[in-house]
PDB file of N, H, CA, C and O in Angstrom:
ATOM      1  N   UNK A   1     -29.319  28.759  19.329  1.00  0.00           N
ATOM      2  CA  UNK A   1     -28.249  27.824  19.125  1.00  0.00           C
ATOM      3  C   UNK A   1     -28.291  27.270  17.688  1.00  0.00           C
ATOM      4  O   UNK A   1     -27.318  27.347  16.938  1.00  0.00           O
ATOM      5  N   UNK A   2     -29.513  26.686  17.327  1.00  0.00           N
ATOM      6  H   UNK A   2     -30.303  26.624  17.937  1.00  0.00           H
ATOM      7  CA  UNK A   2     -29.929  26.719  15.951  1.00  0.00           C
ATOM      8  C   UNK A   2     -28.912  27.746  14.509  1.00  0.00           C
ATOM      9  O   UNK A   2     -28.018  27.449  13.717  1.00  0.00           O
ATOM     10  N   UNK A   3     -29.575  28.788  14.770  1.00  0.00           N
ATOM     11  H   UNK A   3     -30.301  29.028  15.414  1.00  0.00           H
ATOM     12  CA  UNK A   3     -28.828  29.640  14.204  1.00  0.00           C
ATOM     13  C   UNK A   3     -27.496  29.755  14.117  1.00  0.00           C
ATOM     14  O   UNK A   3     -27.010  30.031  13.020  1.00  0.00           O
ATOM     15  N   UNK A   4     -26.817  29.600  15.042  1.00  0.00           N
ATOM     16  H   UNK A   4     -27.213  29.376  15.933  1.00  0.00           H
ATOM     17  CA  UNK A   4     -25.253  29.630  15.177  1.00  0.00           C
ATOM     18  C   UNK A   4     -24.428  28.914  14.473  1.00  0.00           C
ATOM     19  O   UNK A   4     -23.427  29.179  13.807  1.00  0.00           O
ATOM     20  N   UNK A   5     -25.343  27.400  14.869  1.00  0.00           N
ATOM     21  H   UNK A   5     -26.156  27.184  15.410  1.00  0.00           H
ATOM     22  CA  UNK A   5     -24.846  26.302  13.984  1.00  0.00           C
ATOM     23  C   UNK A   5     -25.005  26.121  12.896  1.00  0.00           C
ATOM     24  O   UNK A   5     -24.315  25.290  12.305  1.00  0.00           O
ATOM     25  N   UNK A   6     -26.117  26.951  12.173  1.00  0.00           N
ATOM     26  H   UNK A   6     -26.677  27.626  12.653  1.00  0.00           H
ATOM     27  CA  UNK A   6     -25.951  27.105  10.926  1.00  0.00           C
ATOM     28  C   UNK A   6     -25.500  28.162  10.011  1.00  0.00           C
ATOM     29  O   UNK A   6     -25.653  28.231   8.791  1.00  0.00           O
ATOM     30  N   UNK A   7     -24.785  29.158  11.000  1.00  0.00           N
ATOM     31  H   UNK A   7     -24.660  29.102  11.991  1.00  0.00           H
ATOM     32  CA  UNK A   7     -23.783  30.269  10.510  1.00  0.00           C
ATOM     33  C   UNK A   7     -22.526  29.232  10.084  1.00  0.00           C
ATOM     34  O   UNK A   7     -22.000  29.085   8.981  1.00  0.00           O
ATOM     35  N   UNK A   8     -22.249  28.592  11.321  1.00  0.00           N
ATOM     36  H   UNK A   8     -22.676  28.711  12.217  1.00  0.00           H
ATOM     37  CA  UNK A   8     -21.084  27.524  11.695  1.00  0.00           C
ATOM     38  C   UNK A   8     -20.793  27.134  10.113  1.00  0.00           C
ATOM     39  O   UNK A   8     -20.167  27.693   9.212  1.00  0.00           O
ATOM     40  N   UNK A   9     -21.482  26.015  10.202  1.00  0.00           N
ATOM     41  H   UNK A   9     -21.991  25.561  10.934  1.00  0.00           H
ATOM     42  CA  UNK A   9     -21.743  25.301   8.633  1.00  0.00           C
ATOM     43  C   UNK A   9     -21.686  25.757   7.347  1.00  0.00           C
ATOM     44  O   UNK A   9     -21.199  25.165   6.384  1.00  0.00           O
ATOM     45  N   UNK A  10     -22.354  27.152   7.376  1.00  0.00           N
ATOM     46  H   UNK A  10     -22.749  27.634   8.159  1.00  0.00           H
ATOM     47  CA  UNK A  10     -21.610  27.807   5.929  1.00  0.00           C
ATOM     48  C   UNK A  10     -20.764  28.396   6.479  1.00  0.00           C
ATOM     49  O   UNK A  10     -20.696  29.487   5.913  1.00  0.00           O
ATOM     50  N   UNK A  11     -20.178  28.354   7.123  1.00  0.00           N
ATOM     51  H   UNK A  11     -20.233  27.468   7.583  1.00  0.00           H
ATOM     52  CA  UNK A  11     -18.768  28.896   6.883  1.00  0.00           C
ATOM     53  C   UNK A  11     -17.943  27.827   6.685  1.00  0.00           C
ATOM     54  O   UNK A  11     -17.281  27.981   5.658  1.00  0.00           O
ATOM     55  N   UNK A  12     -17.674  26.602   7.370  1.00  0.00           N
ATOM     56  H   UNK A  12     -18.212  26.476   8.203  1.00  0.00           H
ATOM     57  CA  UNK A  12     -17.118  25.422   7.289  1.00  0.00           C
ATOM     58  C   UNK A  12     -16.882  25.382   5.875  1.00  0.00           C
ATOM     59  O   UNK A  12     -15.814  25.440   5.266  1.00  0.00           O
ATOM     60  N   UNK A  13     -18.950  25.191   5.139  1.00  0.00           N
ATOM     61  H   UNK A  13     -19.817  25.143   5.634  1.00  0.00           H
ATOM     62  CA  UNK A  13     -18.392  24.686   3.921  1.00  0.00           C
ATOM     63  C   UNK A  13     -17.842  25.404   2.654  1.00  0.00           C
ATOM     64  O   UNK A  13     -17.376  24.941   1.612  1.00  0.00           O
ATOM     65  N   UNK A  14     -18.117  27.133   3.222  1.00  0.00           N
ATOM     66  H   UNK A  14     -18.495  27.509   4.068  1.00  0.00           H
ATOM     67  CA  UNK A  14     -17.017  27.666   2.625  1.00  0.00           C
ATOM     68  C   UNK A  14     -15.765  27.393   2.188  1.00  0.00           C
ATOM     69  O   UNK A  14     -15.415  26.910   1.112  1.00  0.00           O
ATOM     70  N   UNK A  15     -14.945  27.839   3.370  1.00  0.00           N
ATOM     71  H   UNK A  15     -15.229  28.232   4.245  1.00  0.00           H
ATOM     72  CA  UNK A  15     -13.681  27.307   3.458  1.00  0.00           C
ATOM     73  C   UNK A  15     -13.337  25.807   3.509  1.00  0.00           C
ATOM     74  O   UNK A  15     -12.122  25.628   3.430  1.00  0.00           O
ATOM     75  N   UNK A  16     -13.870  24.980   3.590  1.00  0.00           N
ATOM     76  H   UNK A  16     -14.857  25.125   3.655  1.00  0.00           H
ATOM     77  CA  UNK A  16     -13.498  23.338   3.546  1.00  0.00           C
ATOM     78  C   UNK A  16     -15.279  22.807   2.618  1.00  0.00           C
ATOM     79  O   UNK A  16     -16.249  22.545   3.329  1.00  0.00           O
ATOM     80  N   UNK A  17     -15.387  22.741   1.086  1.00  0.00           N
ATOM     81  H   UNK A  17     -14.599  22.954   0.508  1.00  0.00           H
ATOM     82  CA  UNK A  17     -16.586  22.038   0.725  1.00  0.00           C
ATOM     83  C   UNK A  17     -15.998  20.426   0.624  1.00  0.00           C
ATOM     84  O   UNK A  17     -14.963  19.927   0.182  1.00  0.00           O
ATOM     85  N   UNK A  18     -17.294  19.869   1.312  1.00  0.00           N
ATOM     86  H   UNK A  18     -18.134  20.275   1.671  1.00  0.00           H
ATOM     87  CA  UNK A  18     -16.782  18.453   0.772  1.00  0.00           C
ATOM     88  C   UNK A  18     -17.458  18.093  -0.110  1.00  0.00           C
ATOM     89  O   UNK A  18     -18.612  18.365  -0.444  1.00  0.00           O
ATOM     90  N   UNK A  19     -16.490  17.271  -0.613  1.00  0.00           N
ATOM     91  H   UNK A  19     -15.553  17.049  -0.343  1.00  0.00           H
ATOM     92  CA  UNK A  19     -16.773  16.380  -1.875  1.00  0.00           C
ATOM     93  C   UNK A  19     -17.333  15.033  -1.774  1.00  0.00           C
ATOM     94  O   UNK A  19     -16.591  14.302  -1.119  1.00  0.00           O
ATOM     95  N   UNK A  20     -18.419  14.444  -2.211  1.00  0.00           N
ATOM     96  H   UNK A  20     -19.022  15.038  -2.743  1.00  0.00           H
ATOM     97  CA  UNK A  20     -18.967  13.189  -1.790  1.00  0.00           C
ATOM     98  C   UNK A  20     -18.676  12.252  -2.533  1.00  0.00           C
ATOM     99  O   UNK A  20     -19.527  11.746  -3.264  1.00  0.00           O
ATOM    100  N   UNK A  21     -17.404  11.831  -2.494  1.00  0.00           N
ATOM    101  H   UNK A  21     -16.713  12.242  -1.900  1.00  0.00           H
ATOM    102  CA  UNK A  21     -16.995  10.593  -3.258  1.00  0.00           C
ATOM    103  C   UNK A  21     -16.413   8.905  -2.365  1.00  0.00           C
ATOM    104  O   UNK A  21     -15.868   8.906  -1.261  1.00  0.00           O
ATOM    105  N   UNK A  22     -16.688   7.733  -3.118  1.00  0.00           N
ATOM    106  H   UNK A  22     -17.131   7.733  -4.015  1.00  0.00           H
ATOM    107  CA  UNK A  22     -16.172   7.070  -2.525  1.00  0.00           C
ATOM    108  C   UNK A  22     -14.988   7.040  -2.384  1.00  0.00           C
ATOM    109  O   UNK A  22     -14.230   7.688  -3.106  1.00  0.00           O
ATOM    110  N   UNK A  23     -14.541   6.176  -1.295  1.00  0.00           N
ATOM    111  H   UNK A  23     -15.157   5.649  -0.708  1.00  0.00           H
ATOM    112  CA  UNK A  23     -13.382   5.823  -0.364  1.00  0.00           C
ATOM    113  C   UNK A  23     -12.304   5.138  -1.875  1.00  0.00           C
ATOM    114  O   UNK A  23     -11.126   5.045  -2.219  1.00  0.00           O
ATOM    115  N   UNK A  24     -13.169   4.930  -2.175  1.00  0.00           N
ATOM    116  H   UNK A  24     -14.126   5.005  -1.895  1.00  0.00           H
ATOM    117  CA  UNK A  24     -12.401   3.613  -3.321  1.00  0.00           C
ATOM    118  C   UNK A  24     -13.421   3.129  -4.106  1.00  0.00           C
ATOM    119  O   UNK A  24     -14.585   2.829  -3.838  1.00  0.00           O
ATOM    120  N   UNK A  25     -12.331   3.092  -5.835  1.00  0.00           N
ATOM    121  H   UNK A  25     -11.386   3.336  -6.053  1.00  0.00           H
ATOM    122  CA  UNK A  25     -13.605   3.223  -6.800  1.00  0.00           C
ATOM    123  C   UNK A  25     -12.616   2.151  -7.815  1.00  0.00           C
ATOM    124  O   UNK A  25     -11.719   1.370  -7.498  1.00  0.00           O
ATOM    125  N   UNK A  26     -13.194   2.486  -9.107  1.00  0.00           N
ATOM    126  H   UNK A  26     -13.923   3.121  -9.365  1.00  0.00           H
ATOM    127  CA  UNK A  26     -12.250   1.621 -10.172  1.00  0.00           C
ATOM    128  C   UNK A  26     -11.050   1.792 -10.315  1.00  0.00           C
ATOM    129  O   UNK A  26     -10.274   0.865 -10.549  1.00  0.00           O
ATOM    130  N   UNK A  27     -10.615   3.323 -10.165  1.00  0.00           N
ATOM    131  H   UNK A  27     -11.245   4.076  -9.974  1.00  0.00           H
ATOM    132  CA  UNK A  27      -9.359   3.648 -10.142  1.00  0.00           C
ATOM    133  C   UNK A  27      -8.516   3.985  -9.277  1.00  0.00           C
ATOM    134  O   UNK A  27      -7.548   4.715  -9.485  1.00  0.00           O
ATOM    135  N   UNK A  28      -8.933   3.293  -7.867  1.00  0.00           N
ATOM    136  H   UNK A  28      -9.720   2.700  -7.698  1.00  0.00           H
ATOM    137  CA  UNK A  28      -8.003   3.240  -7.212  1.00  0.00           C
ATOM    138  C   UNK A  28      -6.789   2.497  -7.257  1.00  0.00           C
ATOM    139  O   UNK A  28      -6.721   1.542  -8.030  1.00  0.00           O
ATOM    140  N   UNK A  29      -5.681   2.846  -6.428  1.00  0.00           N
ATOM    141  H   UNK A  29      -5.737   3.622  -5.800  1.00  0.00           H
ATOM    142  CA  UNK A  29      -4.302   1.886  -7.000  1.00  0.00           C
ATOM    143  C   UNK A  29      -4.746   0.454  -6.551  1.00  0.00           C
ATOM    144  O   UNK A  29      -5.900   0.512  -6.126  1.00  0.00           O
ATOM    145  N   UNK A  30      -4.257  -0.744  -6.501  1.00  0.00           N
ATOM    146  H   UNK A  30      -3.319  -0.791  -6.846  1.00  0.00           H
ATOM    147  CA  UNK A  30      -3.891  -1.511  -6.564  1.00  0.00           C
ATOM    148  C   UNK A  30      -4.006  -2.000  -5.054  1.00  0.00           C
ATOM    149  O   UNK A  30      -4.951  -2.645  -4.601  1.00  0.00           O
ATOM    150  N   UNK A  31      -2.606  -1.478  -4.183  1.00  0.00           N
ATOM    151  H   UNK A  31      -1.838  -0.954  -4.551  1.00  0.00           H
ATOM    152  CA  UNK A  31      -2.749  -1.938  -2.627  1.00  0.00           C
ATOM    153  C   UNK A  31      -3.911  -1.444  -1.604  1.00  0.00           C
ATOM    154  O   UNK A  31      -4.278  -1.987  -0.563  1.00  0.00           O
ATOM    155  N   UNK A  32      -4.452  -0.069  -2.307  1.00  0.00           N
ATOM    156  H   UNK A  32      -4.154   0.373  -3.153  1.00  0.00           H
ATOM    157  CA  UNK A  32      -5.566   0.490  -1.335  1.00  0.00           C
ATOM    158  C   UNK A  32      -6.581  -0.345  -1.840  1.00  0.00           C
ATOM    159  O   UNK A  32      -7.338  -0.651  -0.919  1.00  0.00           O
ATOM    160  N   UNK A  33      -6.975  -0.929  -3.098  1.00  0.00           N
ATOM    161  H   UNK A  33      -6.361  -0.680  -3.847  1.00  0.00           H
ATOM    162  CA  UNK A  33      -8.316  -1.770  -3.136  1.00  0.00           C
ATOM    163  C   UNK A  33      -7.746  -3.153  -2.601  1.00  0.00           C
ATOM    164  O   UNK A  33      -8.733  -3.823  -2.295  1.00  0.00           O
ATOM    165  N   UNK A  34      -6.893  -3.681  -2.420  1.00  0.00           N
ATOM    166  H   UNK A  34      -6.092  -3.137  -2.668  1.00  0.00           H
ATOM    167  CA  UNK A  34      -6.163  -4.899  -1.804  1.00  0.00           C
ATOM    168  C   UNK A  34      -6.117  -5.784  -3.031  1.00  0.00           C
ATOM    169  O   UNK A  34      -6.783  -6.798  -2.824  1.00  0.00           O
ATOM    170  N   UNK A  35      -5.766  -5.770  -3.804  1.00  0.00           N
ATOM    171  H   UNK A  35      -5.225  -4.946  -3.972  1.00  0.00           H
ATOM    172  CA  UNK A  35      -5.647  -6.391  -4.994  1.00  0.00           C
ATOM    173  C   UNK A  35      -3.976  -7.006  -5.143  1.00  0.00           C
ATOM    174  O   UNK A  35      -3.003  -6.354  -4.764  1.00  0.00           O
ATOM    175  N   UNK A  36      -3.902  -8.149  -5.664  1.00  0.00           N
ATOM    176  H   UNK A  36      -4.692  -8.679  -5.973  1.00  0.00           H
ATOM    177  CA  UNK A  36      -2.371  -8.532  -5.426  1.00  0.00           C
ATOM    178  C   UNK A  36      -1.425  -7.926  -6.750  1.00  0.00           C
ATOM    179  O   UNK A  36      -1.720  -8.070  -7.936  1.00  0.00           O
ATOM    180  N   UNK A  37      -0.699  -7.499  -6.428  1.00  0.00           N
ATOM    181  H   UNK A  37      -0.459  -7.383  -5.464  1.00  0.00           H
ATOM    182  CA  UNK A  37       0.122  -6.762  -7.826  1.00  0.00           C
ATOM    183  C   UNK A  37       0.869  -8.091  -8.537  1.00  0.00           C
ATOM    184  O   UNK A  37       2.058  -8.029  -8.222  1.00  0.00           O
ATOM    185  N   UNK A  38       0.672  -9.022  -9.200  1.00  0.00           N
ATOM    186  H   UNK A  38      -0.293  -9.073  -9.457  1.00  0.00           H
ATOM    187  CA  UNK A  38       1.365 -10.503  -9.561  1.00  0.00           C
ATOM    188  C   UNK A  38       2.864 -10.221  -9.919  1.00  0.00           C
ATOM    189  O   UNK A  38       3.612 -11.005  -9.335  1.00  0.00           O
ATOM    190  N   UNK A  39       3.565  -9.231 -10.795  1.00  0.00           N
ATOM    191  H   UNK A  39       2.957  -8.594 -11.270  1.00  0.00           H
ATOM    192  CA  UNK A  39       4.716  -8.751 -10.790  1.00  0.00           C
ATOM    193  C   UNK A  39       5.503  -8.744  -9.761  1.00  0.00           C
ATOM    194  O   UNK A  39       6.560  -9.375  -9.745  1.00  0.00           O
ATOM    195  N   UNK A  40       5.038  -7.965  -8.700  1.00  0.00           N
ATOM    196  H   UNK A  40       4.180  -7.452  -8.713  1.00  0.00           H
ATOM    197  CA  UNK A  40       5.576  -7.843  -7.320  1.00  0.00           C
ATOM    198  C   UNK A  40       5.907  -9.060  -6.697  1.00  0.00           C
ATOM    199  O   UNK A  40       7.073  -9.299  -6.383  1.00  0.00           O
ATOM    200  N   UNK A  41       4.978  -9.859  -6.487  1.00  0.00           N
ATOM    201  H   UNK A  41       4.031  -9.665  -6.742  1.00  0.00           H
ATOM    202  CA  UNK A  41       4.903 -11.690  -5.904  1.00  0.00           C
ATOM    203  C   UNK A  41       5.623 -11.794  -6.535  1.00  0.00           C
ATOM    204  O   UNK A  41       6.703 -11.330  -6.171  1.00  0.00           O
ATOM    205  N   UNK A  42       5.567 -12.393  -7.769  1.00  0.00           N
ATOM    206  H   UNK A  42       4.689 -12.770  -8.065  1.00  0.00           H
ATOM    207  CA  UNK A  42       6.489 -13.056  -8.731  1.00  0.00           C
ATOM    208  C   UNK A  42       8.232 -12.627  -8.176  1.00  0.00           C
ATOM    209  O   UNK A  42       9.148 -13.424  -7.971  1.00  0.00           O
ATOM    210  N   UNK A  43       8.249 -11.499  -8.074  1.00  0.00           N
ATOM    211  H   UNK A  43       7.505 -10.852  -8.241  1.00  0.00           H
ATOM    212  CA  UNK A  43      10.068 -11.179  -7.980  1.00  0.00           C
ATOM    213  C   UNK A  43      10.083 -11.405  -6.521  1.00  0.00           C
ATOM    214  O   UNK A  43      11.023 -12.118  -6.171  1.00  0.00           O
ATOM    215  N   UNK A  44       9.304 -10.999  -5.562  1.00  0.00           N
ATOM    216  H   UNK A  44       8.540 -10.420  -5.845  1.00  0.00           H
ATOM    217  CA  UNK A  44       9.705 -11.354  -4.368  1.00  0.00           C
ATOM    218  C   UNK A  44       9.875 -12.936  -3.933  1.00  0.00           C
ATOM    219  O   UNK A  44      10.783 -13.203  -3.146  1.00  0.00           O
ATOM    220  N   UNK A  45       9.137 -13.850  -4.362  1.00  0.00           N
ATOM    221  H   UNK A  45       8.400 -13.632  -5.002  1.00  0.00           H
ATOM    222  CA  UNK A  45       9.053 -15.225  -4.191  1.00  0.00           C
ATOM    223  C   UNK A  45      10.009 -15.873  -5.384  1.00  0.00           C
ATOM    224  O   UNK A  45      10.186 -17.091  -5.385  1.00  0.00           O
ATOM    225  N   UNK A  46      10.547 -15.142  -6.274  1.00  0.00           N
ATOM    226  H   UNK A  46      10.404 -14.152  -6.274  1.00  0.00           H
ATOM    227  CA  UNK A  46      11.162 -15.730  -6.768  1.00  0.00           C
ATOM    228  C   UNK A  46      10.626 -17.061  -7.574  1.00  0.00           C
ATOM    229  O   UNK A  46       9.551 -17.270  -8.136  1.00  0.00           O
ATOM    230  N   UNK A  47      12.001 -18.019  -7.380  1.00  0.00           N
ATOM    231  H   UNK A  47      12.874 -17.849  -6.924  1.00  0.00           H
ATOM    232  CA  UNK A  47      11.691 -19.593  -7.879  1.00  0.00           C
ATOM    233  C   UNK A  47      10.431 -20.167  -7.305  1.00  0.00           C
ATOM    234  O   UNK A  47       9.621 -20.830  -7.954  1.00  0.00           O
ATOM    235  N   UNK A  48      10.312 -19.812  -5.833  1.00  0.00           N
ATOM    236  H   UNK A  48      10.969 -19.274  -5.305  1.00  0.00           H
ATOM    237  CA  UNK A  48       9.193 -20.090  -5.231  1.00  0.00           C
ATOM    238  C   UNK A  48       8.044 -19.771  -5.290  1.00  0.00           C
ATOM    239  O   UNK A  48       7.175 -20.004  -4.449  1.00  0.00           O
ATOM    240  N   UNK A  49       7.917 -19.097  -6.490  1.00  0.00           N
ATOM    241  H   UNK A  49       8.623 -18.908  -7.173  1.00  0.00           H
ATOM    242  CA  UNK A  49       6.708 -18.584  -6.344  1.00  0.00           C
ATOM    243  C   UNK A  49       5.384 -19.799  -7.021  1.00  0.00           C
ATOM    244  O   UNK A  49       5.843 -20.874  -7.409  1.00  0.00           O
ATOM    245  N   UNK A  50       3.889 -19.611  -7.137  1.00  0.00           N
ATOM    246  H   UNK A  50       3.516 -18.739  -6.822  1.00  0.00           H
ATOM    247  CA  UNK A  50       3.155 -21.367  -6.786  1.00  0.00           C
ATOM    248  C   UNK A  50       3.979 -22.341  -6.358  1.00  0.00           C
ATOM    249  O   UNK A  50       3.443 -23.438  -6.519  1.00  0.00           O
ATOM    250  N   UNK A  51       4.938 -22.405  -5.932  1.00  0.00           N
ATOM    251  H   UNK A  51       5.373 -21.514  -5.801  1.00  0.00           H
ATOM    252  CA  UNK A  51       5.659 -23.619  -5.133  1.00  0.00           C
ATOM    253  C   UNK A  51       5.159 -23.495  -3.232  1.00  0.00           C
ATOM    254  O   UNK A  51       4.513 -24.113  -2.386  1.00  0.00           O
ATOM    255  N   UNK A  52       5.506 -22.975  -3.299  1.00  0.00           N
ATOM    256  H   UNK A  52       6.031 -22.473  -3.986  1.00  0.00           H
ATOM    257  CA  UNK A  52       5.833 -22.338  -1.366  1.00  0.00           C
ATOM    258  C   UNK A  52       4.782 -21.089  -1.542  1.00  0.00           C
ATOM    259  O   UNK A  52       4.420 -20.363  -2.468  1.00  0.00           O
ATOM    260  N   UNK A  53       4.391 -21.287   0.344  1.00  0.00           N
ATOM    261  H   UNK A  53       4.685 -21.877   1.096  1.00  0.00           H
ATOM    262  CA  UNK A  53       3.912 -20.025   0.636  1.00  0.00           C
ATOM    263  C   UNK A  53       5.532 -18.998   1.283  1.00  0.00           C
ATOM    264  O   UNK A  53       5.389 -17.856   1.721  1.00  0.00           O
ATOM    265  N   UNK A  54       6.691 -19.563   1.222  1.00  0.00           N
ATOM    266  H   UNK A  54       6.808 -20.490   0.866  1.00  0.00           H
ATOM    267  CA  UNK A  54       8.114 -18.945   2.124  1.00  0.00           C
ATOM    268  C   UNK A  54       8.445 -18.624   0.580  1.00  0.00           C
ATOM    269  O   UNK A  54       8.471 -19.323  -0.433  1.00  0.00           O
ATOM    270  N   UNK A  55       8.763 -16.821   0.928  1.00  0.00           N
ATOM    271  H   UNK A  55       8.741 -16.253   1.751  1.00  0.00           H
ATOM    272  CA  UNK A  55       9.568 -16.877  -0.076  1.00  0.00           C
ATOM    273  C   UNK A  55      11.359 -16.674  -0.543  1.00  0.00           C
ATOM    274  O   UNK A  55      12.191 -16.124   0.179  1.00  0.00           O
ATOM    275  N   UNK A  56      11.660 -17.330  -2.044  1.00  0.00           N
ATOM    276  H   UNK A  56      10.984 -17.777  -2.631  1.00  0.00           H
ATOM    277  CA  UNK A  56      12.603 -17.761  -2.146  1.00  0.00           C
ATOM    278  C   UNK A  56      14.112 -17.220  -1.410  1.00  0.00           C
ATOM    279  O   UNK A  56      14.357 -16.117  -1.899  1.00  0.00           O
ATOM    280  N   UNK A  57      14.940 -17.523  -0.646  1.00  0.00           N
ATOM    281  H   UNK A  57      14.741 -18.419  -0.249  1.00  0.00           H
ATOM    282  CA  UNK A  57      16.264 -17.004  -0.300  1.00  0.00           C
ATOM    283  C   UNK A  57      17.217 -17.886  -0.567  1.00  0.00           C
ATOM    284  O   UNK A  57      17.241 -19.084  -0.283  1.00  0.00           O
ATOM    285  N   UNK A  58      18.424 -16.892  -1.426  1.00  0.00           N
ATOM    286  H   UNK A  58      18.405 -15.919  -1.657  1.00  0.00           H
ATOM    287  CA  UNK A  58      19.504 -17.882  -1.509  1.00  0.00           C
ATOM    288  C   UNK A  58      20.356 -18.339  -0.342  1.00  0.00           C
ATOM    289  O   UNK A  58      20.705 -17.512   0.499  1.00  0.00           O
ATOM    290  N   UNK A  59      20.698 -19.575  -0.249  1.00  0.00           N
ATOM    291  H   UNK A  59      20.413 -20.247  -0.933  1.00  0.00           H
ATOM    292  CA  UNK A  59      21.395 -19.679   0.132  1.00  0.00           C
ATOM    293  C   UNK A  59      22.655 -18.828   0.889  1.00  0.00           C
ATOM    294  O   UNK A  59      23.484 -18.753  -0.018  1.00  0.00           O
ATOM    295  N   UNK A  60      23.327 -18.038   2.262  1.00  0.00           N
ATOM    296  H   UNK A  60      22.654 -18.099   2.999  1.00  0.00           H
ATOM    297  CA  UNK A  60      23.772 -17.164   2.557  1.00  0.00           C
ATOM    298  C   UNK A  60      25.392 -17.752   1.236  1.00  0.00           C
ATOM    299  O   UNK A  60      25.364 -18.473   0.238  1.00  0.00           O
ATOM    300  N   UNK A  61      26.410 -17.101   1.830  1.00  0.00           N
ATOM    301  H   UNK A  61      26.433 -16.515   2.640  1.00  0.00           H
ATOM    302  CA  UNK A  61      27.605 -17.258   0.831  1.00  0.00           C
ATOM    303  C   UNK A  61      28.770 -16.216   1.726  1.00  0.00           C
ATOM    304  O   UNK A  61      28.935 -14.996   1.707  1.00  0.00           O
ATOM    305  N   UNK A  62      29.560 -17.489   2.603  1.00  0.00           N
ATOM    306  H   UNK A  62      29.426 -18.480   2.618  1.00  0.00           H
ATOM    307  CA  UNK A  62      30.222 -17.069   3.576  1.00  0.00           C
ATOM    308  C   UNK A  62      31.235 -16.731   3.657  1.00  0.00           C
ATOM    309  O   UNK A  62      31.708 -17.565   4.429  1.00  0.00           O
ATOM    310  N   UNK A  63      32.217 -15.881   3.349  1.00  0.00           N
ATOM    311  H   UNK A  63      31.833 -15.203   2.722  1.00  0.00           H
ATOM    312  CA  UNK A  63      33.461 -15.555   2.902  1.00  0.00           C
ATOM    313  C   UNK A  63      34.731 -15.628   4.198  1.00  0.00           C
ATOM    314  O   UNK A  63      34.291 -15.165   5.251  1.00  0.00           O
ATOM    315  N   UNK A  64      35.985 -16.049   4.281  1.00  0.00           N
ATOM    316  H   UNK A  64      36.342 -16.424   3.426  1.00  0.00           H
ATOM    317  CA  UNK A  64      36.653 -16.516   5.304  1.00  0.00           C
ATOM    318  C   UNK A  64      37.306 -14.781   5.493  1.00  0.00           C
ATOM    319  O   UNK A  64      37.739 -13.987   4.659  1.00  0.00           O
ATOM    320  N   UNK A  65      37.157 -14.707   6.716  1.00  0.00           N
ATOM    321  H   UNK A  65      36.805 -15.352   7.394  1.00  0.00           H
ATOM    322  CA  UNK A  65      37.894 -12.967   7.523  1.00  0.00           C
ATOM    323  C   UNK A  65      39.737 -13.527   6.928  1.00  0.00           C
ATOM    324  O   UNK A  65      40.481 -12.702   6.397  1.00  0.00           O
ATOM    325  N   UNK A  66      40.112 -14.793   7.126  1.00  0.00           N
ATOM    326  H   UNK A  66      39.508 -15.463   7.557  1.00  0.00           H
ATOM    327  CA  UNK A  66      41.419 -14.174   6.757  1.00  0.00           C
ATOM    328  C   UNK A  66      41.613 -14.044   5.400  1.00  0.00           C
ATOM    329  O   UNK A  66      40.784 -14.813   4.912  1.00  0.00           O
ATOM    330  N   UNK A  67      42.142 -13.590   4.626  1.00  0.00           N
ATOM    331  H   UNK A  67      42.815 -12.965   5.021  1.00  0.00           H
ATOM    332  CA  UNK A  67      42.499 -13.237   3.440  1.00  0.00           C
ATOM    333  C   UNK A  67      43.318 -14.617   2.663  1.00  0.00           C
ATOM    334  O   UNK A  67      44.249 -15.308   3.076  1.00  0.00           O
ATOM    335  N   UNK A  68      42.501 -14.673   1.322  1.00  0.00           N
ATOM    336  H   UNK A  68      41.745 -14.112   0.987  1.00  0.00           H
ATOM    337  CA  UNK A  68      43.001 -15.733   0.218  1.00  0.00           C
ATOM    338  C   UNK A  68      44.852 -15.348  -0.317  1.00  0.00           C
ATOM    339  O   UNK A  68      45.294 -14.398  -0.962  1.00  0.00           O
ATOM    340  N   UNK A  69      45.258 -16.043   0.036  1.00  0.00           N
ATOM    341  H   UNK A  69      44.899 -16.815   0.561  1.00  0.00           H
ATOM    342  CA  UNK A  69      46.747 -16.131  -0.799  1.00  0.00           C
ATOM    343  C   UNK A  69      47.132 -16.702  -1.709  1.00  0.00           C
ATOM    344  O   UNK A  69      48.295 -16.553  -2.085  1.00  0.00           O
TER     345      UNK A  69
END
């Protein structure tokens, strides 16, 4: 059984060698190391942003179904 399993294995790492690297290093992006992108916040929160943890929405802006004359 021995043997088999180590036919198994080089063949595996034939066709599939792995590579022993971390998951996540210096150059990973940004959201996979969980790092906050401040650009991103900034436009999504808007005015609100260090103000509020809610971020900013205008006001809706309701237009009348019948038509202006």
């Amino acid at each position: 059984m021995d043997c088999l399993n180590q036919k198994l294995r080089r063949e595996v790492d034939r066709v599939n060698p792995s590579i022993n690297l971390p998951p996540v290093d210096a150059r990973s992006p940004d959201l996979k190391v969980g790092i906050v992108n401040i650009p991103g916040v900034q436009q999504q929160y808007g005015r609100n942003f260090g103000v509020s943890v809610a971020p900013y929405r205008p006001p809706p802006v309701f237009s009348s179904p019948i038509g202006h004359r």
